[in-house]
MARZA-274273 format. One record per residue (C-alpha): residue number from 1; residue in one letter; y negated, z, x negated. Coordinates in steps of 0.5 Angstrom, whole numbers, plus 500, padded with zeros to 3 digits. Example, Ala and Ser with C-alpha at 12.3 -4.5 7.8 and 13.67 -1.06 7.14 Angstrom:
<nodes>
@num->1; residuo->A; Y->509; Z->516; X->475
@num->2; residuo->S; Y->502; Z->514; X->473
</nodes>
This chain:
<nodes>
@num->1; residuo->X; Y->792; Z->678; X->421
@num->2; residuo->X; Y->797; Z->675; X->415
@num->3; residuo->X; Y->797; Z->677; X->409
@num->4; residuo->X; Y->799; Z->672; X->403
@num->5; residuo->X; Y->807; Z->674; X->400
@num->6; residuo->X; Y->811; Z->671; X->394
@num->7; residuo->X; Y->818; Z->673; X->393
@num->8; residuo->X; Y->820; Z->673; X->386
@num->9; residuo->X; Y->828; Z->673; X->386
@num->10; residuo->X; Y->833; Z->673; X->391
@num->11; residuo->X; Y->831; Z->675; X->399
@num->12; residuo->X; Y->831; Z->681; X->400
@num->13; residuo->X; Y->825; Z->684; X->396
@num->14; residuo->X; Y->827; Z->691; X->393
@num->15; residuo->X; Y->820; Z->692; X->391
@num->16; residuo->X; Y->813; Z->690; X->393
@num->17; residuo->X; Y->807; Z->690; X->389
@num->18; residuo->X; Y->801; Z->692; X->391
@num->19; residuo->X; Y->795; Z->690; X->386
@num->20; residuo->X; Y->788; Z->692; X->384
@num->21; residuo->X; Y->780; Z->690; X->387
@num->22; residuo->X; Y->780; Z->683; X->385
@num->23; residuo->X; Y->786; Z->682; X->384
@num->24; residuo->X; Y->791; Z->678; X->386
@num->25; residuo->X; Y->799; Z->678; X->387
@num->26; residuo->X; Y->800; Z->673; X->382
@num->27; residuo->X; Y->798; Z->679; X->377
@num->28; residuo->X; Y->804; Z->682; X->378
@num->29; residuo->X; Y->808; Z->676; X->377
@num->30; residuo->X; Y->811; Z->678; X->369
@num->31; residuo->X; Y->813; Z->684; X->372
@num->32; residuo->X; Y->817; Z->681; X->377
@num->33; residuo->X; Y->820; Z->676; X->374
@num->34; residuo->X; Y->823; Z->680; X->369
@num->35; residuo->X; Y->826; Z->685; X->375
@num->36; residuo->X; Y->829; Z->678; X->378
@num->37; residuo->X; Y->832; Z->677; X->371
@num->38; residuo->X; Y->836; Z->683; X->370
@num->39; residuo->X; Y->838; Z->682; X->379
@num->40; residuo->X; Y->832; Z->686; X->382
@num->41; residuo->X; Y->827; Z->682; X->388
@num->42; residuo->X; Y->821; Z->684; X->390
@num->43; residuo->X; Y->815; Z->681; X->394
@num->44; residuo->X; Y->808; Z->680; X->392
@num->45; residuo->X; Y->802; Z->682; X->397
@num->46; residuo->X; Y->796; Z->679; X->397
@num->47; residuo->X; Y->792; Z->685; X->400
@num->48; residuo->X; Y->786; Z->683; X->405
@num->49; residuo->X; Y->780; Z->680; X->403
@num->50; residuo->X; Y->783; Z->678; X->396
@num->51; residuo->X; Y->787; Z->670; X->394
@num->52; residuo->X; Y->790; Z->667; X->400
@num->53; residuo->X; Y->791; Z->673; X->405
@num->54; residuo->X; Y->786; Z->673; X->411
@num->55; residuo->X; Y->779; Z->676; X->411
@num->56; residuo->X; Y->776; Z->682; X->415
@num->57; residuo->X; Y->769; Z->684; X->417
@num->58; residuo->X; Y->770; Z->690; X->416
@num->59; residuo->X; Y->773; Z->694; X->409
@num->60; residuo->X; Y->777; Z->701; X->411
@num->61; residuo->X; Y->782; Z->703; X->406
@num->62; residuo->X; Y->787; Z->706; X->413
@num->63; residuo->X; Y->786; Z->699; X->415
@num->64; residuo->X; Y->788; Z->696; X->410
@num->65; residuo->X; Y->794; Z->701; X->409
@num->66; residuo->X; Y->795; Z->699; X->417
@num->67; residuo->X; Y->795; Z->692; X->416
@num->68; residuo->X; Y->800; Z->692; X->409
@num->69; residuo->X; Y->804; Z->696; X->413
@num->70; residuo->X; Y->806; Z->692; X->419
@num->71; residuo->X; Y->806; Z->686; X->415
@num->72; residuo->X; Y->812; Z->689; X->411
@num->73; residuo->X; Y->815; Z->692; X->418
@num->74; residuo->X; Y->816; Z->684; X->419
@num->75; residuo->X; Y->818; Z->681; X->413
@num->76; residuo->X; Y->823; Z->687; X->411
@num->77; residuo->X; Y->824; Z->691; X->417
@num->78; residuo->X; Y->830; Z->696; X->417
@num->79; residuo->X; Y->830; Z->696; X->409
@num->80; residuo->X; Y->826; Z->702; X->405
@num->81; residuo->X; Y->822; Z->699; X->399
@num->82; residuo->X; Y->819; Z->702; X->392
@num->83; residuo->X; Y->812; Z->701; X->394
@num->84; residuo->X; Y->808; Z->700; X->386
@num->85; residuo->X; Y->801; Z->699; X->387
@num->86; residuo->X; Y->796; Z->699; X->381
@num->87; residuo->X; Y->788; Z->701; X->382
@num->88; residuo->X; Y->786; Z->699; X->389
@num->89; residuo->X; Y->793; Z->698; X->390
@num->90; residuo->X; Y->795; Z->704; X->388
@num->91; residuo->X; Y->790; Z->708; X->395
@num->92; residuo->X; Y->793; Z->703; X->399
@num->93; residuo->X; Y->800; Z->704; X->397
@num->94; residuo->X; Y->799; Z->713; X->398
@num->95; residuo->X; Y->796; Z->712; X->404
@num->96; residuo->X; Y->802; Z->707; X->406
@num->97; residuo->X; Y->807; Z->713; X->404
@num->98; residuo->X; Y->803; Z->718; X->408
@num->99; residuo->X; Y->801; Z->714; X->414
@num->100; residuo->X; Y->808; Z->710; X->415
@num->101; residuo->X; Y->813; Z->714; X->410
@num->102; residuo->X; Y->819; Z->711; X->414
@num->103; residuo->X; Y->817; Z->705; X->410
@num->104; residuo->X; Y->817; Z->707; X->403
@num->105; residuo->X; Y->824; Z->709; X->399
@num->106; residuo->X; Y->820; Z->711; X->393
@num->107; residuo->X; Y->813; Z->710; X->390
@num->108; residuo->X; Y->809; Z->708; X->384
@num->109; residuo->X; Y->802; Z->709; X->384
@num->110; residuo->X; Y->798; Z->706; X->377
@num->111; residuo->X; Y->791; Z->708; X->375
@num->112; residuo->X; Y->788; Z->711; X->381
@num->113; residuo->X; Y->788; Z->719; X->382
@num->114; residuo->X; Y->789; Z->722; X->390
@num->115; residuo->X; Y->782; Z->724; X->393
@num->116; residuo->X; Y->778; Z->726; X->399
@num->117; residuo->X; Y->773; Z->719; X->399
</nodes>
């Protein structure tokens, strides 16, 4: 499975943003513009099931967190990054953290609370 990227800035992405149900990674596009402008990258993700990335049968928030993850070990390895997700992005990105915590130099979560479900 691919996921749909865009770098905003210079390679490599310091940040990568992770958006909400429906959403996409364009929605992320003002802040990341303004980041390139003051020197900082980051990296777009549209997550599964959403814009341009691939489709699956099957919606698992771990799953979806697995596939985040390994793309990100492909794209940036050996680099440690600040993960900001808002909403659906924001789950996906603490279980990132949990799940593949080498990945992650810090973590922004946005309009979504920890739970049990």
């Amino acid at each position: 499975m691919r996921l749909h990227t865009e770098l905003v800035g210079e390679w490599p992405p310091r940040a990568v943003f992770l958006h909400g149900l429906l959403g996409r990674g364009r929605n992320w596009h003002l802040v990341a513009k303004a980041l390139a402008d003051a020197g900082h990258s980051s990296l777009l993700v549209d997550l599964p099931n959403h814009g341009a990335s691939d489709w699956t049968d099957h919606f698992s928030y771990a799953q979806l967190a697995d596939q985040v993850a390994a793309e990100l070990r492909e794209l940036v390895p050996d680099r440690r990054i600040a993960l900001v997700g808002h909403s659906m992005g924001g789950k996906i990105a603490m279980l990132i953290a949990l799940r593949h915590w080498e990945l992650v130099h810090k973590l922004v979560v946005i309009d979504i609370a920890p739970s049990q479900s």
